[in-house]
KOLZAVEX-788547 format. One line per 5 residues: number of its first residue (from 1); their letters; for each residue x, y, z of C-alpha. Coordinates in pm, whole numbers, padded with zeros to 5 digits. Example, Ala and Ser with C-alpha at 12.3 -4.5 7.8 and 13.67 -1.06 7.14 Angstrom:
KOLZAVEX-788547
1) as) 01230:-00450:00780 | 01367:-00106:00714 $
end
This chain:
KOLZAVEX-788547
1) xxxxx) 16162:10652:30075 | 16165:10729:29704 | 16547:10772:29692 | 16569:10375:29887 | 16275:10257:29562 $
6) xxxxx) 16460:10349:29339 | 16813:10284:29434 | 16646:09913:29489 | 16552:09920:29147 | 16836:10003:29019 $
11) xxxxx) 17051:09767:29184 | 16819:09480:29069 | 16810:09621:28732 | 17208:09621:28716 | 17186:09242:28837 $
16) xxxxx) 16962:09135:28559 | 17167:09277:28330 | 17490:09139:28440 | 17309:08799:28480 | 17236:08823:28069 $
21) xxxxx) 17545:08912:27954 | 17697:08639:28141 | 17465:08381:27970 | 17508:08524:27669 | 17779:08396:27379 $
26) xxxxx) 18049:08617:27454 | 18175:08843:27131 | 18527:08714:27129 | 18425:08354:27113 | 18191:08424:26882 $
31) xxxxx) 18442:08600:26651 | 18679:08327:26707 | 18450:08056:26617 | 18354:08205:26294 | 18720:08286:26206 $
36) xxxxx) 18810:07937:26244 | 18499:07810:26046 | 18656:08041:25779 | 18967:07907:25812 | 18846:07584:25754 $
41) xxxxx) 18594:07701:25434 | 18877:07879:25287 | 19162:07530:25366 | 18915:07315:25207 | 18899:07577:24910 $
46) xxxxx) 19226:07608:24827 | 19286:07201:24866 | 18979:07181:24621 | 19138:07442:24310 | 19461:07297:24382 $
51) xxxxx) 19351:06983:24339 | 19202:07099:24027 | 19556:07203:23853 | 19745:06845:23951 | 19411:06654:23832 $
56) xxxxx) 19447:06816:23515 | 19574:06708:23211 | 19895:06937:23169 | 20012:06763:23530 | 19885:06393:23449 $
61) xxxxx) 20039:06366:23167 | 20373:06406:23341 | 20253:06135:23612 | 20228:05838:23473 | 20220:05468:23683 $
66) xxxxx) 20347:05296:23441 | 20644:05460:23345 | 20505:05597:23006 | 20481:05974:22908 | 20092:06050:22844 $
71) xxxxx) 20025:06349:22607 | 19684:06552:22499 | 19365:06595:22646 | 19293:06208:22631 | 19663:06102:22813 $
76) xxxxx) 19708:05899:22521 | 20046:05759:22539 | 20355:05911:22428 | 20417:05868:22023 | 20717:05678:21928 $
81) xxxxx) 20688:05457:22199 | 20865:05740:22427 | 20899:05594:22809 | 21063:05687:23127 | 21403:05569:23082 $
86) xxxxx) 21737:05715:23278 | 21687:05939:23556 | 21327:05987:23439 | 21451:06188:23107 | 21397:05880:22813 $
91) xxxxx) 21688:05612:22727 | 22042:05772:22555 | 21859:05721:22155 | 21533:05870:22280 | 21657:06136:22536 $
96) xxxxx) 21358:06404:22630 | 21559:06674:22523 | 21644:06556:22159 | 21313:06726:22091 | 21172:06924:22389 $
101) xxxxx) 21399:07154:22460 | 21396:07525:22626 | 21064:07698:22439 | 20736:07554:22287 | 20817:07496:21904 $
106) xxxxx) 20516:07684:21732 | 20594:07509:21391 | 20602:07180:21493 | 20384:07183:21813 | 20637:07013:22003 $
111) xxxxx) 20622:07169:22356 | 20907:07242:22566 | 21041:07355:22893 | 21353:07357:23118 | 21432:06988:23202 $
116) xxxxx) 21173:06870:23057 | 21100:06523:23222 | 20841:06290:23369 | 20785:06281:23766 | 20991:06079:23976 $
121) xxxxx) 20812:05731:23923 | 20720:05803:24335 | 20508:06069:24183 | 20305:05830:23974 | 19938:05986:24038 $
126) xxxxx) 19743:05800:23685 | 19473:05628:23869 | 19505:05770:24204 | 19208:05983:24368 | 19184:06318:24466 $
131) xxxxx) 19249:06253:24845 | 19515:05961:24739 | 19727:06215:24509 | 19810:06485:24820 | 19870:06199:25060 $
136) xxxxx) 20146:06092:24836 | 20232:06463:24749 | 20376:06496:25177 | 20463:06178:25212 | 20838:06241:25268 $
141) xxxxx) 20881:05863:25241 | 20748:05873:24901 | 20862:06203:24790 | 21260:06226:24834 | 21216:06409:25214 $
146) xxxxx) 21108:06702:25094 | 20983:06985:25336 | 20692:07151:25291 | 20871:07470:25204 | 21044:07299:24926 $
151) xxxxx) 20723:07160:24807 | 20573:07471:24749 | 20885:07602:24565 | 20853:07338:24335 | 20506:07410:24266 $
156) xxxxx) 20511:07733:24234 | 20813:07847:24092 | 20969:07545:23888 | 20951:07633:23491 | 20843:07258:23418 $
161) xxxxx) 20534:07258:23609 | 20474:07635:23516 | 20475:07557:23183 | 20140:07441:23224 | 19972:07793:23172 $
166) xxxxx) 20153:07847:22843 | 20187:07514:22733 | 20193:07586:22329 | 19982:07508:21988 | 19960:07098:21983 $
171) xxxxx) 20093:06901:21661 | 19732:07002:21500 | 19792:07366:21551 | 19511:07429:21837 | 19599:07658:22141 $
176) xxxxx) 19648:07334:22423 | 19438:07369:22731 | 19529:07522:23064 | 19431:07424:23389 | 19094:07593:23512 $
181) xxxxx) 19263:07760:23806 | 19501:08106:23669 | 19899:08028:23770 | 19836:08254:24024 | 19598:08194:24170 $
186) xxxxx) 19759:07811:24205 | 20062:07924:24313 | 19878:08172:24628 | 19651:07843:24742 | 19936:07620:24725 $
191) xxxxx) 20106:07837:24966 | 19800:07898:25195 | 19713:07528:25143 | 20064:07393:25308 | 20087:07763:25519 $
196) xxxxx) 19802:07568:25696 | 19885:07235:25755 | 19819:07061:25432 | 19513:06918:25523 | 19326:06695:25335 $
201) xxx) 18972:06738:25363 | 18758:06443:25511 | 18475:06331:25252 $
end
């Protein structure tokens, strides 16, 4: 009689048990959820100190909307009267590189880089939001077809837009600013950024 109690008991013990764990969230979705939450926290993250580098002055200056170099911390336009000319390299008297050529010039302040340039006029972001800017940035309709791939290469390895974290002394002979985000730290969540989908966060 007390072998039939407690084999009773333990079968209705075993029940409740199974009857909990069924109800309850089960690890693996739990795990799941959270690692896509993270996803998310860490897509929106590296949109956000992306966006930080192209809203800053070393990359505006270079994207102009109305076809005018900017230059300094206040995008003041060009001196000389400098705009975007042939092929997006000045006019044949005013040619970019007439004075910017390869390497900063630490006498003069002039700053250089290979091909030095403005953006394709496509590229014009002066004006444009932080959510407007990427939009244009994947547009392949705006942006010459380019693949993501090849937009990351661009951004990460081209010496032009590089240049930004050793941009030079300006013509007054102060160290010119550099983005807030380190080069590579821009160049690892521009790659994460378009390794997962490019999204644009929603406000």
């Amino acid at each position: 009689m007390k072998l039939k109690t407690w084999f009773i008991f333990l079968m209705i013990s075993t029940i409740g048990v199974l009857l909990s764990l069924a109800n309850a969230p089960k690890i693996f979705e739990y795990h799941l959820l959270e690692n896509q939450q993270s996803q998310i926290n860490n897509t929106d993250e590296a949109y956000n100190k992306m966006m930080d580098v192209l809203t800053h002055q070393r990359c505006m200056n270079y994207h102009p909307n109305d076809n005018i170099h900017k230059q300094g911390n206040d995008l003041h336009s060009h001196y000389f009267g400098m705009e975007r000319g042939e092929d997006d390299k000045g006019f044949q008297a005013t040619i970019c590189n007439a004075c910017h050529n390869s390497e900063n010039n630490k006498y003069s302040g002039v700053p250089r880089a290979p091909h030095w340039s403005l953006a394709p006029a496509s590229m014009g972001w002066e004006g444009l939001t932080r959510s407007q800017i990427p939009e244009r940035l994947v547009d392949k309709n705006v942006y010459g077809q380019r693949s993501f791939d090849e937009l990351v290469k661009h951004m990460t390895e081209d010496e032009l837009v590089l240049w930004a974290w050793s941009p030079g002394i300006d013509t007054n002979d102060q160290e010119r600013e550099i983005p807030p985000v380190s080069k590579e730290e821009f160049k690892n969540v521009v790659e994460y950024w378009f390794d997962n989908g490019a999204v644009i966060p929603t406000k």
